[in-house]
PALO-656335 format. One record per residue (C-alpha): residue number from 1; residue in one letter; y, z, x. Coordinates in pm, whole numbers. Layout:
@i = NUM&aa = A&v = Y&w = Z&u = X
...
END
This chain:
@i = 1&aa = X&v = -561&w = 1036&u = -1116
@i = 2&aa = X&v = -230&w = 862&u = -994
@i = 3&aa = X&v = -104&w = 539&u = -898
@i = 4&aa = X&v = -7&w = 493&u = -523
@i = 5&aa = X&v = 279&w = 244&u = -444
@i = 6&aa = X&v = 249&w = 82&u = -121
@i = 7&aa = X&v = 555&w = -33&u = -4
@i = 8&aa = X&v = 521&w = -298&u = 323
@i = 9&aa = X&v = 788&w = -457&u = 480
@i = 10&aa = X&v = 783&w = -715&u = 714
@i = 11&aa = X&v = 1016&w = -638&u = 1025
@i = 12&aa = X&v = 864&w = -917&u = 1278
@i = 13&aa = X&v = 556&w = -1146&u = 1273
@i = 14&aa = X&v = 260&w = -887&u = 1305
@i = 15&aa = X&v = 493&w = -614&u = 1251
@i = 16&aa = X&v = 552&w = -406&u = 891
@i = 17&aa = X&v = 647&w = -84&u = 783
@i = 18&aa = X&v = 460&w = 47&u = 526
@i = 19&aa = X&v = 469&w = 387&u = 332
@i = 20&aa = X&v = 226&w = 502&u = 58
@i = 21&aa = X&v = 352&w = 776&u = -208
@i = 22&aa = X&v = 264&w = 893&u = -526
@i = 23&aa = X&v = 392&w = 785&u = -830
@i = 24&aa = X&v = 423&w = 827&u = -1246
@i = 25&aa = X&v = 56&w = 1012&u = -1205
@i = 26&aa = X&v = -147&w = 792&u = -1393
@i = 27&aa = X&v = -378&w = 553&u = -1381
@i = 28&aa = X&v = -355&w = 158&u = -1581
@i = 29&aa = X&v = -544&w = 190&u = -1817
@i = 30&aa = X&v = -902&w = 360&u = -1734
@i = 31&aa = X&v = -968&w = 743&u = -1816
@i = 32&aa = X&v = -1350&w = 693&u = -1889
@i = 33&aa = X&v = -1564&w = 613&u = -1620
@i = 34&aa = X&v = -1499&w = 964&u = -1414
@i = 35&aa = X&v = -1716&w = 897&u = -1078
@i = 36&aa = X&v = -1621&w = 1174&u = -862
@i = 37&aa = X&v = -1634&w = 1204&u = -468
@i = 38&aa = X&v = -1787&w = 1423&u = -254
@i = 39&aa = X&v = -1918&w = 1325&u = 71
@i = 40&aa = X&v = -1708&w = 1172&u = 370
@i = 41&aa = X&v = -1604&w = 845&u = 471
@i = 42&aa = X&v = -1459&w = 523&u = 358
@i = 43&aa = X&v = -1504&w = 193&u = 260
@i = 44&aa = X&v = -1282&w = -67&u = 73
@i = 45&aa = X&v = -1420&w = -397&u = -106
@i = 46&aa = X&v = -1102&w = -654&u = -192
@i = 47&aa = X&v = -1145&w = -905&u = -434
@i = 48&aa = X&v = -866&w = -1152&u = -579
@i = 49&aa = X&v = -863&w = -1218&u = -958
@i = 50&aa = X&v = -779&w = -1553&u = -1000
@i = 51&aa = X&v = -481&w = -1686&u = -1199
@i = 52&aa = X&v = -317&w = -1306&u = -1197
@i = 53&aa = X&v = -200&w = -1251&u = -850
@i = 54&aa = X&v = -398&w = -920&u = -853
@i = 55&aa = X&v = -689&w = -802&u = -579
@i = 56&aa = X&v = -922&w = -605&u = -711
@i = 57&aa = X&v = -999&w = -283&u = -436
@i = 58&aa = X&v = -1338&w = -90&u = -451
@i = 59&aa = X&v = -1282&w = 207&u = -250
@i = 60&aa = X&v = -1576&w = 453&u = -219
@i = 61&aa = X&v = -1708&w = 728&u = 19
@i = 62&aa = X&v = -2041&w = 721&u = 179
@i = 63&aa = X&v = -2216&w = 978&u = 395
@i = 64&aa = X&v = -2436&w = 1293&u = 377
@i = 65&aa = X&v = -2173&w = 1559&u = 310
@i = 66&aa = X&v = -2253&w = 1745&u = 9
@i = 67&aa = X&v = -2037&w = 1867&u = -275
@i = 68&aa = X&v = -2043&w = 2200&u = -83
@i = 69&aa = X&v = -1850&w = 2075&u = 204
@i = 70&aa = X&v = -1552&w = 2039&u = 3
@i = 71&aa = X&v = -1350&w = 1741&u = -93
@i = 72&aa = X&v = -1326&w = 1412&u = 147
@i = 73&aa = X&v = -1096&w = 1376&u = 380
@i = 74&aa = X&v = -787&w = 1195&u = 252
@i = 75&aa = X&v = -729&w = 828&u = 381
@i = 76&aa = X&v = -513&w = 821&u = 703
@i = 77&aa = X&v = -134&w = 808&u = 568
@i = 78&aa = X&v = 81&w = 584&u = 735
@i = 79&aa = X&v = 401&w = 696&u = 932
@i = 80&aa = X&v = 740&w = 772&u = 703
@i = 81&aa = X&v = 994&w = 508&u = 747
@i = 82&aa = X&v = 1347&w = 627&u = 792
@i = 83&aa = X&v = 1593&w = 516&u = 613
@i = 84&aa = X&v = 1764&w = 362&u = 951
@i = 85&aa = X&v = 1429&w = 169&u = 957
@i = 86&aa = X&v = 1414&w = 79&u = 620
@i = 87&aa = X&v = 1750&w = -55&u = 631
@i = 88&aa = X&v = 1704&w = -252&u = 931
@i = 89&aa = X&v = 1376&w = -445&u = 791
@i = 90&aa = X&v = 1589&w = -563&u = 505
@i = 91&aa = X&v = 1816&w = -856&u = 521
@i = 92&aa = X&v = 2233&w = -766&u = 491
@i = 93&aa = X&v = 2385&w = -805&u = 139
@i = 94&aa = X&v = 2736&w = -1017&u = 313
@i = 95&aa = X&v = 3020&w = -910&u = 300
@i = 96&aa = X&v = 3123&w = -1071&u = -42
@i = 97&aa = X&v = 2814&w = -987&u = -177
@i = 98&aa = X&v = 2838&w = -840&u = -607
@i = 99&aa = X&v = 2831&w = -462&u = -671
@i = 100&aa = X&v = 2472&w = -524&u = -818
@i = 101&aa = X&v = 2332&w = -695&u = -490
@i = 102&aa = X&v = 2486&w = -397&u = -289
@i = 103&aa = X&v = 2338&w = -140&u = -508
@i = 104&aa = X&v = 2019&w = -339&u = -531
@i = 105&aa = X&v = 1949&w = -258&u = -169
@i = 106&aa = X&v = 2073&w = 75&u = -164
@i = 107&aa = X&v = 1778&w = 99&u = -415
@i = 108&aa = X&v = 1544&w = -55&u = -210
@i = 109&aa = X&v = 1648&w = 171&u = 154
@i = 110&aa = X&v = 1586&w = 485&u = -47
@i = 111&aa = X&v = 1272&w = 386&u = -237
@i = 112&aa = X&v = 1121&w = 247&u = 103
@i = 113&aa = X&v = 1230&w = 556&u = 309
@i = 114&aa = X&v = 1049&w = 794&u = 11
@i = 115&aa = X&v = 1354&w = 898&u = -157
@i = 116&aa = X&v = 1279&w = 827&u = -523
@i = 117&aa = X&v = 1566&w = 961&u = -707
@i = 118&aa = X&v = 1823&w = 815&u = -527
@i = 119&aa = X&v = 1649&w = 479&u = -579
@i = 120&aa = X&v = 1671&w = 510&u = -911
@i = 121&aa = X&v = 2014&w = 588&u = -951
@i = 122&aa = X&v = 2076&w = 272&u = -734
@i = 123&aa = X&v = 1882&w = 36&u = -902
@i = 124&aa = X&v = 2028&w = 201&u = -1281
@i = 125&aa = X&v = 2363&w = 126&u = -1098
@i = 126&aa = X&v = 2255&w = -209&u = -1016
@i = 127&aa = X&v = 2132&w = -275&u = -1347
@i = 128&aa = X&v = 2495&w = -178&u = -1479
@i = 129&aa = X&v = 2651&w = -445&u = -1270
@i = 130&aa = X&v = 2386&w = -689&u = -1336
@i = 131&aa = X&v = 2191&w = -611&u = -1688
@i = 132&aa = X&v = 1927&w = -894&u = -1583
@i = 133&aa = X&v = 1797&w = -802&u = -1295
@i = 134&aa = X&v = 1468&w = -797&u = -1386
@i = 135&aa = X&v = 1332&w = -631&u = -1021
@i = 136&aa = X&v = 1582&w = -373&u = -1076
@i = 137&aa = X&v = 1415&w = -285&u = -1408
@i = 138&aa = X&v = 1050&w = -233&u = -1223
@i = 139&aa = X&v = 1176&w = -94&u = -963
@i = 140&aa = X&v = 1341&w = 185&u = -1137
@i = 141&aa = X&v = 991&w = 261&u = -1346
@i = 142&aa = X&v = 809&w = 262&u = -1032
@i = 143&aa = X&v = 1102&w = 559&u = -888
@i = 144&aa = X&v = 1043&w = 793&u = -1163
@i = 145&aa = X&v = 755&w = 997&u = -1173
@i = 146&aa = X&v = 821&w = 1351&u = -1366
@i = 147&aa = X&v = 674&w = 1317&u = -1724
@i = 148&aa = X&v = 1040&w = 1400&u = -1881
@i = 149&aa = X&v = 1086&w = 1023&u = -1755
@i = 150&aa = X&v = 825&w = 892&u = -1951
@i = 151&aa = X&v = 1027&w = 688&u = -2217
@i = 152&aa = X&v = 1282&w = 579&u = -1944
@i = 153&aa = X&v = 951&w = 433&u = -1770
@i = 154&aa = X&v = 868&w = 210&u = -2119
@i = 155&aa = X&v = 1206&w = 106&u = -2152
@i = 156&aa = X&v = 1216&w = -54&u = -1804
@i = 157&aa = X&v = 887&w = -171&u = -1812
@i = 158&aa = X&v = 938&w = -329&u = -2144
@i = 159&aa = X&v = 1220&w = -550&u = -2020
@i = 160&aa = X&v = 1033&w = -671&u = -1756
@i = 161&aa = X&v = 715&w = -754&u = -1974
@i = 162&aa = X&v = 902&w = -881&u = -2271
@i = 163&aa = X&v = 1109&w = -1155&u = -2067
@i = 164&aa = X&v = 1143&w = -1528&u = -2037
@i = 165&aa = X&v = 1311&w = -1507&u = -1701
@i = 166&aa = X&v = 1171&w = -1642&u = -1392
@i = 167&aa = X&v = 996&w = -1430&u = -1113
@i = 168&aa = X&v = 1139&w = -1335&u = -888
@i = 169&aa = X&v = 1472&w = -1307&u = -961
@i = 170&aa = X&v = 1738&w = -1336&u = -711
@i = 171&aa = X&v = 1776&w = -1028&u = -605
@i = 172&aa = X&v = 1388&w = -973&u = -521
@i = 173&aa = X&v = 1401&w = -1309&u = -384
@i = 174&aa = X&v = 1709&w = -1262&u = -110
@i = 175&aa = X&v = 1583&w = -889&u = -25
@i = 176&aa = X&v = 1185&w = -916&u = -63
@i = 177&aa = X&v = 1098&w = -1330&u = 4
@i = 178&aa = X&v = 751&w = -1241&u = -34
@i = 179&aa = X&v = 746&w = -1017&u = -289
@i = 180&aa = X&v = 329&w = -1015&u = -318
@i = 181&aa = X&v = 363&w = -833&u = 44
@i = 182&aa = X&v = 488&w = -524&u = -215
@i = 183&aa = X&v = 182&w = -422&u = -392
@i = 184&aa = X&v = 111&w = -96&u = -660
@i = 185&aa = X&v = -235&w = 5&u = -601
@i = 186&aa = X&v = -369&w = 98&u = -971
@i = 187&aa = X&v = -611&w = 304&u = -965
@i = 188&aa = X&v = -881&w = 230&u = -1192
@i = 189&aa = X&v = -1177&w = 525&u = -1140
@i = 190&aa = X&v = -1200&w = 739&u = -913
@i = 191&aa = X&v = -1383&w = 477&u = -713
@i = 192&aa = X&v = -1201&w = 152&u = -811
@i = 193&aa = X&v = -824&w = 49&u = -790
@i = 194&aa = X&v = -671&w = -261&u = -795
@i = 195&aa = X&v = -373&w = -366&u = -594
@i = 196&aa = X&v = -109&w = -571&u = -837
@i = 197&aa = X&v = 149&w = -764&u = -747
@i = 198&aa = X&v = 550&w = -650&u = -786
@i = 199&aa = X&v = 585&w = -907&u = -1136
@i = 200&aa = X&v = 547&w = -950&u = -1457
@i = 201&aa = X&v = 135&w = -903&u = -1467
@i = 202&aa = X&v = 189&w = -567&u = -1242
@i = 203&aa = X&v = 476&w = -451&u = -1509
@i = 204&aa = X&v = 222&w = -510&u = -1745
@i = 205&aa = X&v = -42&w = -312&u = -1620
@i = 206&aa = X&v = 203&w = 14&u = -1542
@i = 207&aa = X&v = 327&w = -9&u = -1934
@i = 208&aa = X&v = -13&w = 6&u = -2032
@i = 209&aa = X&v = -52&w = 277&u = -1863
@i = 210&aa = X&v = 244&w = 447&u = -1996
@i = 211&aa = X&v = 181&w = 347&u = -2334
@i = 212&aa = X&v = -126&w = 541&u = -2326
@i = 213&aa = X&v = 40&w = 860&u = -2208
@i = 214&aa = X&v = 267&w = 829&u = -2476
@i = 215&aa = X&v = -18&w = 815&u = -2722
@i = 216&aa = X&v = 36&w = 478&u = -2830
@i = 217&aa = X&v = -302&w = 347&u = -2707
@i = 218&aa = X&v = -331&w = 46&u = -2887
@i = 219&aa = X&v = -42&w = -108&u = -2765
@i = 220&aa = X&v = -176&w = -30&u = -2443
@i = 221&aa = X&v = -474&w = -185&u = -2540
@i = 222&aa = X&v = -344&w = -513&u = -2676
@i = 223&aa = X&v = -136&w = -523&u = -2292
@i = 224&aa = X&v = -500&w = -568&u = -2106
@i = 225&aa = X&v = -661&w = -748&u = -2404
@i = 226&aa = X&v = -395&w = -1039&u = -2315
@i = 227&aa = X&v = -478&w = -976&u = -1958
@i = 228&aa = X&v = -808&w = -980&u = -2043
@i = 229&aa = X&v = -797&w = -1315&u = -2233
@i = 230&aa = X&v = -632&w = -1493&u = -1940
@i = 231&aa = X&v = -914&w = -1331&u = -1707
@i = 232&aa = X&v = -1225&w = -1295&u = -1905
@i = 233&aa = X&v = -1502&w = -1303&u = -1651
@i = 234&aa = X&v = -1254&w = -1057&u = -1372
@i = 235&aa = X&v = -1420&w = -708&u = -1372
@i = 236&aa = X&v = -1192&w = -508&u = -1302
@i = 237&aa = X&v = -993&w = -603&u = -1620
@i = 238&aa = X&v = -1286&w = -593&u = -1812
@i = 239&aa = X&v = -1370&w = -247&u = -1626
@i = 240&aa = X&v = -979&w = -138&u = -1742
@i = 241&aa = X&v = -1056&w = -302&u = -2134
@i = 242&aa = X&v = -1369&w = -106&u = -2173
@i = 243&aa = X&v = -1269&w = 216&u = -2087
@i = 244&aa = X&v = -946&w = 205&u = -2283
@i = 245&aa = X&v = -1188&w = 99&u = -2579
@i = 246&aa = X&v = -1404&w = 390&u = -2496
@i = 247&aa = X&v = -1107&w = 597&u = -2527
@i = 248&aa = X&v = -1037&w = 467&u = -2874
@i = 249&aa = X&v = -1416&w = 554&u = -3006
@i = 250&aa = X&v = -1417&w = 185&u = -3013
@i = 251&aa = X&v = -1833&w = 175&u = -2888
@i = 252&aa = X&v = -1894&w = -173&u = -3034
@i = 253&aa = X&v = -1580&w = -354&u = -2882
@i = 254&aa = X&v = -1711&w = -163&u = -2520
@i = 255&aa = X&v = -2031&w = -301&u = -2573
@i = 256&aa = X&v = -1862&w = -692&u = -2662
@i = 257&aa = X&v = -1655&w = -679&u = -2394
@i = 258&aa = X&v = -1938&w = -563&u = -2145
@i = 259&aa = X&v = -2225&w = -808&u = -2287
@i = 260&aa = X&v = -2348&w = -1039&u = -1999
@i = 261&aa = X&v = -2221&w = -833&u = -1704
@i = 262&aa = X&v = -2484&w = -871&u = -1454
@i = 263&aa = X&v = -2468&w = -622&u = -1176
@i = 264&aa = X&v = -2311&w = -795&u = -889
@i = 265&aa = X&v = -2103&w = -505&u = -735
@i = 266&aa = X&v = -1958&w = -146&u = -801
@i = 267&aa = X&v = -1717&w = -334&u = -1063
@i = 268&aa = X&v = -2009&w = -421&u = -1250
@i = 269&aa = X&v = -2210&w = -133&u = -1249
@i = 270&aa = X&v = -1930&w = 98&u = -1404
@i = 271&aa = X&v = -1892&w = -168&u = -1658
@i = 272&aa = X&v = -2240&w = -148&u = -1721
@i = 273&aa = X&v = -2244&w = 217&u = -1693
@i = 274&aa = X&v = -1998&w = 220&u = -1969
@i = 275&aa = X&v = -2162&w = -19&u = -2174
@i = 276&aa = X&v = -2489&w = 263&u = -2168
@i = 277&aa = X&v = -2237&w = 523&u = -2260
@i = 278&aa = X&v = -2107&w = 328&u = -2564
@i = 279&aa = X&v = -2479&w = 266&u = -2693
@i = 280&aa = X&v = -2590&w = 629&u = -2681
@i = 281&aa = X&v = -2248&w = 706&u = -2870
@i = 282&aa = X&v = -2391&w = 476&u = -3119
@i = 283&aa = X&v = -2732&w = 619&u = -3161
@i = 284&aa = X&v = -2936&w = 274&u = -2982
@i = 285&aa = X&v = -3076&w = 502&u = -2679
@i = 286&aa = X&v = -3360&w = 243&u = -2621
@i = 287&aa = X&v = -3071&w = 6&u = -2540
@i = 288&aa = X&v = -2858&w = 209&u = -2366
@i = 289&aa = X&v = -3170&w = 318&u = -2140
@i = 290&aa = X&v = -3183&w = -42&u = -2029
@i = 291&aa = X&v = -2839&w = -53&u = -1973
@i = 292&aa = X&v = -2869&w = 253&u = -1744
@i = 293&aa = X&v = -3186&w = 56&u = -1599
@i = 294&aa = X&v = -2950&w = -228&u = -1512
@i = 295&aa = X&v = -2692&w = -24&u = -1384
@i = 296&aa = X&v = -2929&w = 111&u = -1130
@i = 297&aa = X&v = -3169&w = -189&u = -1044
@i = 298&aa = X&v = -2952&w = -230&u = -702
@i = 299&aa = X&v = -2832&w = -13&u = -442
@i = 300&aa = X&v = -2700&w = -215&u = -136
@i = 301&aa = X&v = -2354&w = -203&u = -86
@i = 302&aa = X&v = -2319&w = 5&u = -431
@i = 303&aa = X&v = -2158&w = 351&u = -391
@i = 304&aa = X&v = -2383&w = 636&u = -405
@i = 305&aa = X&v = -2162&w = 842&u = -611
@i = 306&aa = X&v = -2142&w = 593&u = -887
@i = 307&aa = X&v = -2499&w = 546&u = -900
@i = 308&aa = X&v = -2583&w = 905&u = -923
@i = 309&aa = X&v = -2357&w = 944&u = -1168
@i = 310&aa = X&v = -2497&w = 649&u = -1375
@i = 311&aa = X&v = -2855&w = 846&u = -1279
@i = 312&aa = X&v = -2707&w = 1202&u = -1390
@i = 313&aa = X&v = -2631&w = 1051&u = -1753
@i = 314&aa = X&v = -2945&w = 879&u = -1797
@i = 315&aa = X&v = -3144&w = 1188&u = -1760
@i = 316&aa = X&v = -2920&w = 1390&u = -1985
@i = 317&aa = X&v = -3032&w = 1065&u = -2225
@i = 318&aa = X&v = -3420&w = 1123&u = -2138
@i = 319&aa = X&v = -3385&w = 1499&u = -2186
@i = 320&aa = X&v = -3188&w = 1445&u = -2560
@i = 321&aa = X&v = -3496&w = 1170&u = -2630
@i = 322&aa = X&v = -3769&w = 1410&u = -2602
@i = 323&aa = X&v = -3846&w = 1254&u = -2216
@i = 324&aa = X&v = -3861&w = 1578&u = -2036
@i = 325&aa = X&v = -4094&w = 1382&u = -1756
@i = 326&aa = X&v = -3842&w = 1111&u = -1702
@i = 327&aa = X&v = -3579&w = 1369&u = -1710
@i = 328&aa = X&v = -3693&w = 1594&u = -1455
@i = 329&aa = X&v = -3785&w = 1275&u = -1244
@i = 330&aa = X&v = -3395&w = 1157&u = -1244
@i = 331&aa = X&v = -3268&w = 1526&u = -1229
@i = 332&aa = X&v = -3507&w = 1584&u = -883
@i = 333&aa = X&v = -3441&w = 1242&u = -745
@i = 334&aa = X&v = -3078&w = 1410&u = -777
@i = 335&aa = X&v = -3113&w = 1745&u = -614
@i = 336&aa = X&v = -3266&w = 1571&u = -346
@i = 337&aa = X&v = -2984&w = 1381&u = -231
@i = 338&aa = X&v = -2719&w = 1612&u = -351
@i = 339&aa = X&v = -2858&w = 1972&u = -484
@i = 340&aa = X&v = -2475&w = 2060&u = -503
@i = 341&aa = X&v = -2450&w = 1788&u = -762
@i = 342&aa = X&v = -2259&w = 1860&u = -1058
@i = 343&aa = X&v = -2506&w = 2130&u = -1273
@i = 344&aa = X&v = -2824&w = 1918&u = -1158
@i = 345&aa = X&v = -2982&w = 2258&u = -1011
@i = 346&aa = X&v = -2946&w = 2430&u = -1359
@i = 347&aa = X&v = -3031&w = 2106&u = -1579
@i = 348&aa = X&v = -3396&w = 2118&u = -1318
@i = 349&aa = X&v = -3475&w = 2454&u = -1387
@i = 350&aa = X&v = -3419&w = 2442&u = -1760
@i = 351&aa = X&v = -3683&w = 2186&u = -1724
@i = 352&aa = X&v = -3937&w = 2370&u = -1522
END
């Protein structure tokens, strides 16, 4: 799991630069819902959260290729900008521009042109000159990636998320006007990501993140709980609240925050799908079978993999109840579409 930054420039009305790369190797917030991919092609669903700046992206892969075929193909990536090109989108820094401003957009040439460590030595440099330059503190988390840079990461982060000052500040605001255009796509599952914006709610999202690989989840869980309380009927926060519950053994708060979800979309069915998981954890099967009932009760426009993985864990329910017959009727409706399918061909047998 990893978080891609998109960077997107705009050089001329209907013209941008854009370069994806990969970045601290995490995801914000969500290690429990585990859908993997195997067939081929793509689709993306994008839905704004309202209030929070941040689009919500359902990316799945539909098709007929089995598991056997190997892994999909990876989304077209879009062409490297140069630094000649990066610099050339961005607007001059004048001639009696500060030392921070001029090592602000040093910072920003090399991090759009791919070359992370020099963009975060220019934005530390900028931050030197100019301690308050709050973009210069994100964009110097979102340049380091190695794991040794983990506490550097939560420093940054932190003084972005625990200030007063207005967004943007001036430096974003001379060099990026529209600083939305610069998104960090979160990924959520492996189905679901969500695109933030470059700000205070996107800062908030990464620390999570970070607070979670540093073992201090429940600071990262009080980050999307406020989130969360701003947003409380958005899905994909909810979707990025429940699993970090479910990764604190917290099976009643999954099950609060998942109570009324109706299943609307692929959002919605991985909430629901963790909701199921967080019932059988606490022993109410019955329940959690009509949670898994729910989670499956539509299957236009849902992704395939996510419902057979919802399907996959309510038979390993039916078999632990006793339910070989519903069991084996989930585990063949499996093989069927996929006999590659995880251990589905072993799980039939053993029920033969």
């Amino acid at each position: 799991m990893g978080i891609r930054f998109r960077r997107s420039v705009k050089i001329a009305p209907g013209v941008r630069l854009s370069v994806t790369k990969t970045g601290l190797g995490v995801s914000a917030g969500v290690r429990g819902a585990r859908y993997s991919v195997h067939s081929s092609g793509r689709r993306t669903t994008t839905v704004g959260i309202p209030g929070t700046g941040i689009s919500s992206v359902s990316t799945s892969y539909g098709g007929s290729r089995s598991r056997s075929a190997g892994r999909p193909a990876p989304a077209p990536q879009p062409a490297t900008i140069t630094r000649d090109q990066a610099a050339a989108a961005l607007p001059k820094a004048g001639l009696f521009a500060s030392t921070g401003e001029k090592r602000f957009r040093d910072g920003l040439v090399a991090y759009l042109s791919g070359d992370k460590a020099a963009a975060a030595q220019a934005f530390e440099a900028a931050l030197a000159a100019e301690p308050k330059a709050l973009s210069a503190h994100l964009l110097t988390a979102l340049s380091l990636n190695d794991d040794a840079d983990l506490p550097t990461v939560v420093r940054h982060l932190e003084a972005v998320v625990t200030s007063a000052q207005p967004w943007p500040d001036k430096f974003l605001a001379k060099f990026l006007a529209n600083a939305t255009e610069v998104g960090i796509d979160v990924k959520i599952t492996e189905l679901i990501s969500a695109r933030v914006p470059l700000n205070h709610v996107g800062a908030s999202l990464l620390l999570a993140e970070a607070y979670q690989l540093s073992n201090r989840l429940e600071e990262a869980i009080g980050l999307v709980q406020q989130l969360h309380e701003a947003n409380p009927g958005d899905p994909a926060i909810r979707l990025s609240l429940a699993d970090l519950l479910l990764a604190d053994s917290d099976f009643e708060g999954v099950v609060e925050i998942a109570a009324g979800v109706a299943n609307k979309d692929d959002f919605t069915v991985a909430l629901i799908h963790m909701k199921a998981a967080a019932l059988v954890a606490l022993g109410h099967t019955t329940a959690a079978v009509d949670a898994f009932k729910d989670a499956l009760a539509k299957t236009a426009r849902r992704d395939e993999e996510l419902l057979r993985t919802v399907r996959y864990d309510r038979a390993l329910t039916f078999a632990q109840q006793g339910q070989r017959a519903k069991a084996k009727a989930d585990f063949e409706r499996l093989y069927t579409a996929d006999p590659h399918f995880r251990d589905v061909a072993e799980r039939l047998a053993g029920l033969n």
